[in-house]
N, C-alpha and C positions, 0 to 999 in steps of 0.2 A: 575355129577356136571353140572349144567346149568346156562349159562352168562344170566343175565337181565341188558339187557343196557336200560338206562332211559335217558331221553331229557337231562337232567343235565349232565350225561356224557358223551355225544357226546359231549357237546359243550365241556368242560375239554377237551376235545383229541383234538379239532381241534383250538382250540385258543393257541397262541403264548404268552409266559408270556415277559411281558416286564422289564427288567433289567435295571436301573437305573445306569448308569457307569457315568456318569458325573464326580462327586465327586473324583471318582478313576484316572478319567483324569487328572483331578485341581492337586490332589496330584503329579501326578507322573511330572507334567507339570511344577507346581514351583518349583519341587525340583531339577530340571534342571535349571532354572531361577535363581535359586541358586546357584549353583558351579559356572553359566557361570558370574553372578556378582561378584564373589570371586575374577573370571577366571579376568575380567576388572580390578576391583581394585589393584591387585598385578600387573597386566602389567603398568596400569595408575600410582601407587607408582613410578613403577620404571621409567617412561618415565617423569613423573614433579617431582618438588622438592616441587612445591605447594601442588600438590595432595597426595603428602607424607606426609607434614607436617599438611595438613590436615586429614590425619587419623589418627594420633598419639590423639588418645583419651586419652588415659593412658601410662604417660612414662616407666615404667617397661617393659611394653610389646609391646610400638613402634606401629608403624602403623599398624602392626598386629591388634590390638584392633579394628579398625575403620575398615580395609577389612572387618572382620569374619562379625563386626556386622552391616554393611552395607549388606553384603550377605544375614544374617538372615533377616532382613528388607525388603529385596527383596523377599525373599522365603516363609516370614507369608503375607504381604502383597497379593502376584501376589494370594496364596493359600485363603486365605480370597475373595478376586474377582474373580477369576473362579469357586470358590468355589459354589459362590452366582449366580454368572450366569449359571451355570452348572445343579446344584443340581436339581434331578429328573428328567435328561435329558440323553439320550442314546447318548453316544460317542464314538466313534472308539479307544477302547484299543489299538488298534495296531497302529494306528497314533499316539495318543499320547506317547504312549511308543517309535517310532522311534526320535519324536521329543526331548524326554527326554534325551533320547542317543546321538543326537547329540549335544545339549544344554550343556551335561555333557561332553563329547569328547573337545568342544571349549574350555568348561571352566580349564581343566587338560590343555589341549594345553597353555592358559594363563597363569598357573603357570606354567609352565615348565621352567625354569631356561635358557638353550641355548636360546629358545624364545622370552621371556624379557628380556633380557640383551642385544639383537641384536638391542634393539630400542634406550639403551644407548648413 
């Protein structure tokens, strides 16, 4: 059996393919941006009566309504704009993944129950 390598496949061997992560970023990045406005909203609920009674979108389900859907708002939004700034851009998975994790850590920490109610 005998290798013929040709100009074409050197180069295949020695060029570097470029991965596009951007996008993978945006995602993982608003959806942190997301828990930790959730994370805001339930602590801000409990700390005003204004900011309460401004999320009561719908009374059946209380100001609940207005956290979730202020959180979603935050998390299509920030995802739509990094989205766009990103797309076809090489980004550090692993930054953005640490960043996600903390964003998500804050935001649990705000609903936390002993946590918001200490601001009472």
């Amino acid at each position: 059996m005998t290798t013929i390598t040709t100009t074409q496949e050197k180069h295949r061997a020695t060029t570097s393919t470029h991965v596009a992560t951007g996008a993978a970023a945006a995602a993982f990045i608003s959806s942190g941006i997301g828990v930790f406005v959730l994370g805001l909203m339930t602590t801000g609920a409990e700390v005003s009566e204004g900011i309460k009674n401004a999320l009561n979108w719908w009374n059946p389900a209380g100001p609940l309504s207005g956290k979730t859907g202020i959180a979603i708002l935050a998390w299509v939004i920030s995802w739509l704009v990094l989205n766009h700034l990103w797309k076809g851009e090489e980004r550090a998975l692993r930054t953005a993944f640490i960043v996600t994790l903390v964003l998500i850590g804050l935001g649990v920490l705000l609903t936390f129950p002993p946590f918001f109610t200490s601001f009472e």
